[in-house]
C-alpha positions in Angstrom: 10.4 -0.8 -2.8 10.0 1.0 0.7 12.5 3.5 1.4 15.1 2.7 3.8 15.4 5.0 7.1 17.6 7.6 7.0 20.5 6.8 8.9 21.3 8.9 12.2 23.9 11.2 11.4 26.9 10.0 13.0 29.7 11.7 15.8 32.2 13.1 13.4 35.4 11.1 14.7 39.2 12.8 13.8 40.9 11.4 10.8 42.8 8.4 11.5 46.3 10.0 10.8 47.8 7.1 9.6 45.7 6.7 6.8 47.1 8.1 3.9 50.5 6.8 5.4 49.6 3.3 4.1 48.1 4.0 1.1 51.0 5.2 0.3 53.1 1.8 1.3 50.4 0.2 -0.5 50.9 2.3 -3.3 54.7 2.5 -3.3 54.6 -1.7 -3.3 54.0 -1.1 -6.7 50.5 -3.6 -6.6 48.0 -0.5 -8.1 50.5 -0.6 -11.5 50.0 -3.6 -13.1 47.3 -3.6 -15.2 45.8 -6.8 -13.7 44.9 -5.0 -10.5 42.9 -1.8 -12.1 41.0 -4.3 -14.8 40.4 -6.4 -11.9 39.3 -3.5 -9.5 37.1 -2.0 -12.2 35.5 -5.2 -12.9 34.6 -5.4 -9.4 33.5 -1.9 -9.6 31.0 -3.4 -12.0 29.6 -6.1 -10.3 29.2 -3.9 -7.4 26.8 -1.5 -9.4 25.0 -4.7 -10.8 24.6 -6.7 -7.7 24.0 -3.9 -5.3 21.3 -1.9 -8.0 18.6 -2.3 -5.7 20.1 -1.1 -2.8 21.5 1.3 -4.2 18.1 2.7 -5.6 16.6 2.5 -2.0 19.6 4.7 -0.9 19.1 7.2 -3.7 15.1 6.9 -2.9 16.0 7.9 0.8 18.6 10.8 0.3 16.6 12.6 -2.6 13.0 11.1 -3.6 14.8 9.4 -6.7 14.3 6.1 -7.9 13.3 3.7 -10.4 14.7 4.4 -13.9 16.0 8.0 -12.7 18.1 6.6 -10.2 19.3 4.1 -12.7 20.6 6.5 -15.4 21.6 9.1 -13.4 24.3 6.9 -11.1 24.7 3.3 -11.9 23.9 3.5 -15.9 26.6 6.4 -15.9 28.6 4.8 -13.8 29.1 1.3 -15.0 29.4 2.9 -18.4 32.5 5.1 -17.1 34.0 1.7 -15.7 33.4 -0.7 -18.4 34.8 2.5 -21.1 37.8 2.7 -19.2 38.6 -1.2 -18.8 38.3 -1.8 -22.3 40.5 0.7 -23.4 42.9 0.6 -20.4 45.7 -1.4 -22.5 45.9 1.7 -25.2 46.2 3.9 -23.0 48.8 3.3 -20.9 51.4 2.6 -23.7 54.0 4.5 -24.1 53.3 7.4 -26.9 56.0 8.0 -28.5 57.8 11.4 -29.8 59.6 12.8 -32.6 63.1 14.4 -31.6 65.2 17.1 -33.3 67.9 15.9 -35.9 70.2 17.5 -32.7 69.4 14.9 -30.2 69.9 11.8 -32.3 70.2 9.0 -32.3 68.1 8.6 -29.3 64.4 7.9 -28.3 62.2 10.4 -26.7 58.6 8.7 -25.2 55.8 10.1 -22.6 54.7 7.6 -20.4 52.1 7.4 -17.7 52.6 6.8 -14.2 50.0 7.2 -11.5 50.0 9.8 -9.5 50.2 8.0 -5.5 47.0 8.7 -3.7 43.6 10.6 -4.8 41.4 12.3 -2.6 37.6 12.2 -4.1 34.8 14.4 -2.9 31.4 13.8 -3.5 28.8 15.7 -4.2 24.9 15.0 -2.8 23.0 15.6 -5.8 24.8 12.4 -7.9 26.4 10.9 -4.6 26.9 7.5 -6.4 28.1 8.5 -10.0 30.0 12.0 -9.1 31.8 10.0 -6.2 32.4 6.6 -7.7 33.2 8.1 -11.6 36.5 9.9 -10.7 37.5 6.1 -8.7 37.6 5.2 -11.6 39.5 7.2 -13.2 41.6 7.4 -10.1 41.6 3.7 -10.1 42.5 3.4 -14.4 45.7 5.7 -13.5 46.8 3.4 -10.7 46.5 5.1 -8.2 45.5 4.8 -4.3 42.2 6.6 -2.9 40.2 8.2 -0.6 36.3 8.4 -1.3 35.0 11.3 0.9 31.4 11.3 0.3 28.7 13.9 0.8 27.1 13.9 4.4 24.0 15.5 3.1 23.2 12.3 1.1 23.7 9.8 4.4 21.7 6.7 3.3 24.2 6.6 0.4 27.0 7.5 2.4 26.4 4.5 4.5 25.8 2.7 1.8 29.0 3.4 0.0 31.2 2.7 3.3 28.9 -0.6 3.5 29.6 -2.0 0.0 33.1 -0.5 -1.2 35.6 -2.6 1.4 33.2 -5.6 0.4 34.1 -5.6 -4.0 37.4 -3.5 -3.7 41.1 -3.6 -2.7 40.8 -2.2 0.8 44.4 -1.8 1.1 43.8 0.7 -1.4 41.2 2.1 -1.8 39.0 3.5 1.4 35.9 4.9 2.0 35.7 7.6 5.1 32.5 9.3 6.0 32.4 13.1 7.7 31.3 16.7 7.4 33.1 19.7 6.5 35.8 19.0 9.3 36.8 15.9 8.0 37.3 17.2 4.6 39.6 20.3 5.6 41.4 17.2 7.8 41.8 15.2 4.6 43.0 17.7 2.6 45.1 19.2 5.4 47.6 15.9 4.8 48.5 16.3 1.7 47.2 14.0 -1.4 49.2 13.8 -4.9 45.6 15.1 -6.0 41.9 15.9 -4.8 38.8 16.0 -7.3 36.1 17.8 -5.6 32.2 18.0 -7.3 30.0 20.6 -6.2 29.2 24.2 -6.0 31.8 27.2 -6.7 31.6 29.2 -2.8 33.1 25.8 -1.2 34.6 25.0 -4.3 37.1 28.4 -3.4 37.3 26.6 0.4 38.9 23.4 -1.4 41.1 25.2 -3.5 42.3 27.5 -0.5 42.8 24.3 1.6 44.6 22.3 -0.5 47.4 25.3 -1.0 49.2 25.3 1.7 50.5 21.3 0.6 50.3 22.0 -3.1 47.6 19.5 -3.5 46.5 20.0 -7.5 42.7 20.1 -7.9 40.2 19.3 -10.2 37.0 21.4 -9.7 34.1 20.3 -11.3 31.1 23.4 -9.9 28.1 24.6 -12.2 26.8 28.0 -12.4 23.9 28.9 -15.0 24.3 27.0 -17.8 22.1 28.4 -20.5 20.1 27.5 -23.2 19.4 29.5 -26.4 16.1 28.3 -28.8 16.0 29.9 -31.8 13.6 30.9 -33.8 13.9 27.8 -36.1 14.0 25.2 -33.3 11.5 22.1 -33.4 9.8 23.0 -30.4 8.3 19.9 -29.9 11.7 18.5 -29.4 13.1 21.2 -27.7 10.2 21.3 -25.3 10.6 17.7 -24.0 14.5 17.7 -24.0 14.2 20.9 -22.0 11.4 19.7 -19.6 13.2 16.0 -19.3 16.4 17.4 -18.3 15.6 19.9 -16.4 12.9 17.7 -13.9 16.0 14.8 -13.8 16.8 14.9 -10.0 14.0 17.6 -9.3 16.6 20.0 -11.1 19.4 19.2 -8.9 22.1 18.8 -11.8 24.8 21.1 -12.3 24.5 20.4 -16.4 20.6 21.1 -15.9 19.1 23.6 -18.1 19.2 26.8 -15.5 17.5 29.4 -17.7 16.0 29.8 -21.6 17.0 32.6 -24.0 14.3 32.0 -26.7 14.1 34.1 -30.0 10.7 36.0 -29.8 8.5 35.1 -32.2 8.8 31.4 -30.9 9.0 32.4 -26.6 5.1 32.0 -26.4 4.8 28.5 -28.0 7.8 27.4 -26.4 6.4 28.6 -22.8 3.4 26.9 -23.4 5.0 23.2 -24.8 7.3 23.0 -22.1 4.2 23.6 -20.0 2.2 20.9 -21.7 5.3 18.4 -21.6 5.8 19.0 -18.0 2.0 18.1 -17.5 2.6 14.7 -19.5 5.5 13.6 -18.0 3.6 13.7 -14.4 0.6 12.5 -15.5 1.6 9.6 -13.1 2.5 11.3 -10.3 -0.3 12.0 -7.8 2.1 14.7 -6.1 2.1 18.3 -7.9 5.4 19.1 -6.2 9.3 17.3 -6.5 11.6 16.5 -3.4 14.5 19.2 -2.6 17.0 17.4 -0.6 17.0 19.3 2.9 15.6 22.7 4.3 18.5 25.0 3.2 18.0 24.5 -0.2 14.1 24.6 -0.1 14.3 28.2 1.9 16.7 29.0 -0.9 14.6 28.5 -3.5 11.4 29.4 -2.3 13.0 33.3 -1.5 13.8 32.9 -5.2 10.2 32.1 -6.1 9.4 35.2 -3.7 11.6 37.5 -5.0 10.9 37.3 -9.1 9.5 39.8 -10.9 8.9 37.6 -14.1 5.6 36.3 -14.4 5.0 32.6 -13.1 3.8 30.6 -15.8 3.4 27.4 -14.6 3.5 26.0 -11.1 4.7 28.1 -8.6 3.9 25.9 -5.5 6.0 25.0 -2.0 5.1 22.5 0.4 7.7 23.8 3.3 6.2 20.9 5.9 7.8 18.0 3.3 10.3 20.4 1.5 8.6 20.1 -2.0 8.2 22.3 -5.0 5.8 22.6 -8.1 8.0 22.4 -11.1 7.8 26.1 -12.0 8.2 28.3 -15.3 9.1 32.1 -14.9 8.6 34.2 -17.7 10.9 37.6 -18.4 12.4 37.7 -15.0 14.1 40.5 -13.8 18.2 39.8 -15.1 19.0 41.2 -11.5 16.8 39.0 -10.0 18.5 36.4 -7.4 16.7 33.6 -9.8 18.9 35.0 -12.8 22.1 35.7 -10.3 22.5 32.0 -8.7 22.7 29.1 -9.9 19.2 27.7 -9.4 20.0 23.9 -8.7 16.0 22.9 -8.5 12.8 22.7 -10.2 12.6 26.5 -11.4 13.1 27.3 -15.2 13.4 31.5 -15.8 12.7 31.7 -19.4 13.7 35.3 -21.4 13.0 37.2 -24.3 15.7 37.9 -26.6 15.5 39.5 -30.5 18.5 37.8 -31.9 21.2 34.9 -31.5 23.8 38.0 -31.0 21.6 39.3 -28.2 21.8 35.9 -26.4 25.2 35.9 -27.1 26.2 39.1 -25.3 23.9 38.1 -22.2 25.7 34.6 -21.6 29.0 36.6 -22.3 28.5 39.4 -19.7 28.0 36.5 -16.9 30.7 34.0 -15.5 31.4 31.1 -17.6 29.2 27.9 -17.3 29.9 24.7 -17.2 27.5 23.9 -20.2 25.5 25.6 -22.8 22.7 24.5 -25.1 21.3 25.8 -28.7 18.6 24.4 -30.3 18.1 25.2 -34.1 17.8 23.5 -37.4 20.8 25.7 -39.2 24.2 23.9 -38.0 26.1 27.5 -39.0 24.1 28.7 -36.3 24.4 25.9 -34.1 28.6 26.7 -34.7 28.3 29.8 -34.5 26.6 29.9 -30.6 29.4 27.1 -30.1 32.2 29.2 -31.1 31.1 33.0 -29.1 29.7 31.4 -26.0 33.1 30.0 -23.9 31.4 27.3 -21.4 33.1 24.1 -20.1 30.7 22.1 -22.6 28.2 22.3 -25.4 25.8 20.5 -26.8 23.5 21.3 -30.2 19.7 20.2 -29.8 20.0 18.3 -26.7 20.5 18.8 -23.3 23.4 17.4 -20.5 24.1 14.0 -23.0 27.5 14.7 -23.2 28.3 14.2 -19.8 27.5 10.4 -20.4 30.0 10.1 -23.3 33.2 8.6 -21.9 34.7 9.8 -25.1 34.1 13.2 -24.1 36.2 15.1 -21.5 33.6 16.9 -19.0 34.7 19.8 -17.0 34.5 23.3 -16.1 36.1 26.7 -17.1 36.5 29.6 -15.1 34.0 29.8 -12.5 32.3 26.6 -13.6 35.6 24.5 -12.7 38.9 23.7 -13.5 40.5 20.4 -15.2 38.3 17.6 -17.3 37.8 13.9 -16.4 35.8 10.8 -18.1 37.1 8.6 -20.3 41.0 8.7 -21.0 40.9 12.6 -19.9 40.7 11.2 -16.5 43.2 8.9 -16.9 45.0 11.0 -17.8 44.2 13.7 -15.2 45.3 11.4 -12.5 48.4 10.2 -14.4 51.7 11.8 -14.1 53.4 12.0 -17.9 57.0 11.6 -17.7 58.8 12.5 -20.5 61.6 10.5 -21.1 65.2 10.4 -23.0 67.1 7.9 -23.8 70.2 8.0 -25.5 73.3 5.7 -26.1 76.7 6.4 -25.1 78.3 6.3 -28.2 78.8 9.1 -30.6 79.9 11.2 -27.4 81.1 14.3 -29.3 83.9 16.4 -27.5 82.5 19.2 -28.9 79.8 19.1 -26.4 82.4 19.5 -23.6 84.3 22.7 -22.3 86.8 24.9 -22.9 85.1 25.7 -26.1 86.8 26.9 -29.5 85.5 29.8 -31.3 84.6 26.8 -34.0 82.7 24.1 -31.5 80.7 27.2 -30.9 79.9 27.9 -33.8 79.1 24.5 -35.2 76.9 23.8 -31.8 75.1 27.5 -32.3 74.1 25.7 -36.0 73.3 22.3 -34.5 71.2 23.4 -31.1 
């Protein structure tokens, strides 16, 4: 399939002001609660992913040199998945849950129940523009709520794409699709939404928490940072090898749950260079191009400096192509830790690996950096695998894999400290974008007077025992 032309980048027109105004009569009409519309929205979510696959592929082919069965998994696989998940199990979760009370409070009933929050403001990222963009709808949509998909203007051909399709499958009353730079997203978030979820990296990350302050906007940050991974010395290295190479070349790198940098043990750092080296080879043995596609010039020039600037020893690859923004898949060996390679977040084809002597010693150097938003151990001893688990605080884990549990509805994916703030997928984003009420009810009668002023020296004492 032939790429589509990139789409000129559009005049950035001002945010129609009106617009979250009737979302929110749309949403106050009460149509986005009943559990009709969202498993009817989300079921047209579906279809949309099916029906519009191959356009959607072209689009992804365009903005970032993916396609075929990488484009696939890594936005409409995901993504239906995250839709059809939350459709089935939409019924359960909005019932009420109920709660115990204290022997004080009876007889009464005490329940939490879910209410949507009004109107959502998504932005999406460039590196997943499809899934990271259309996976929090649905959770906005499973909650009931209104939204606003902002998506990333450095991914334009799906941009376009997603203002083409969206109005065409979904409730257009309530749910919009409105395209822009940086402007329009400070003018989005300058109005005021009941929430905004916002996928990216943590500098503009602090610019969408600082903006949505002054209306008291709550935020969920999903960022990155250097997620790490620790092979010890009693890892299958085949294995680890190809799930290391696989998910780091996914998206030429470009993940924020990639594999950004190797701690191996030692004795096993050699072999380990040299499989990941030998995997690398065998999963391009199709490709007639040494390098991969980095999405625009900024990020090339950012990497390459990196490449410039290491002092570890280039193991493998190495190469730039600056005319058509390309880079060799690239190993570094015992980098510098001050290096800028080991103080970013890498976000491309570039994988630092380092020496360490024990699992304590990789321990301590994940620990003295800020907290990532994954963190990988391969080894054959599951105390071990606990025991990296338990010291290393990271917004996820995973033991002898890589990334995989970001496509687990059942798993709540998100960041901590640096790496993000708040967890969606699955009922965790239902619930994210839910309000829960907590709610008394309690019949009129027994109405002790006891309850009531002027007290006796003996109601006071019988309510100090009771309350």
């Amino acid at each position: 399939m032939a790429a589509p032309t990139l789409p000129t980048t559009p005049v950035v027109e001002p945010v129609d002001p009106t617009v979250l105004s009737e979302l929110r009569r749309y949403h106050a009409s009460g149509v986005t609660r009943d559990i009709g519309w969202r498993t009817g929205q989300l079921e047209a979510l579906e279809r949309m992913l099916d029906e519009c696959e191959s356009d959607i592929v072209a689009a992804l082919d365009a903005d970032l040199g993916r396609a075929g069965f990488d484009a696939w998994l890594g936005d409409i696989a995901s993504t239906k998945g995250e839709a059809t998940y939350a459709r089935k199990n939409l019924k359960k979760w909005m019932k009420r849950q109920k709660q115990s009370l204290p022997l004080a409070q009876l007889p009464a009933r005490g329940w939490v129940q879910y209410e949507p929050l009004g109107v959502v403001l998504v932005i999406g990222p460039w590196n997943y523009p499809v899934y990271l963009t259309l996976g929090p709808l649905v959770a906005a949509i499973a909650a009931g709520n209104c939204a606003v998909l902002k998506p990333s203007e450095m991914a334009p051909a799906s941009s376009e794409l997603l203002a083409r399709i969206v109005p065409q499958y979904l409730d257009t009353k309530a749910l919009r699709v409105i395209e822009g730079d940086a402007s329009t997203t400070q003018d989005l978030l300058a109005m005021g939404f009941d929430h905004a979820v916002f996928t990216g990296g943590t500098e503009v990350g602090k610019k969408i928490m600082a903006a949505a302050a002054p209306t008291l906007t709550p935020v969920t940050l999903e960022l990155g940072g250097k997620s790490p991974v620790y092979v010890a010395a009693d890892a299958d290295l085949d294995v680890t090898a190809r799930r290391i190479a696989w998910t780091k070349l996914l998206n030429s790198g470009q993940t924020c749950i990639a594999p950004d940098y190797v701690l191996a043990d030692r004795s096993v750092v050699d072999e380990l260079v040299r499989k990941i080296g030998e995997t690398i080879a065998e999963f391009r043995a199709d490709k007639t191009e040494p390098t991969v596609k980095i999405v625009n010039a900024r990020q090339f020039d950012r990497l390459s400096a990196y490449l410039d600037a290491t002092t570890g020893r280039i193991a493998l690859g190495g190469g730039v192509d600056r005319e058509n923004l390309r880079i060799e898949p690239t190993v570094v060996v015992d980098p510098d830790p001050d290096d800028a390679v080991m103080e970013n977040e890498i976000f491309g084809p570039i994988l630092p690996i380092l020496t360490v002597d024990s699992p304590d010693a990789a321990i301590a150097f994940v620990n003295a950096r800020p907290k990532p938003l994954a963190s990988y151990v391969f080894t054959s001893s599951k105390a071990l695998g606990q025991k990296m688990i338990d010291a290393i605080p990271s917004g996820g884990a995973v033991v002898n894999h890589i990334a995989m549990h970001c496509l687990i509805p059942s798993l709540p994916f998100g960041g901590v400290g640096a790496s993000g703030m708040g967890a969606y997928h699955g009922r965790w984003g239902f619930e994210a974008l839910s309000h829960r009420k907590a709610v008394l009810a309690k019949p009129t009668k027994p109405d002790l007077s006891l309850i009531y002023p002027p007290y006796s020296d003996r109601a006071v004492k019988l309510l100090r025992r009771m309350l």
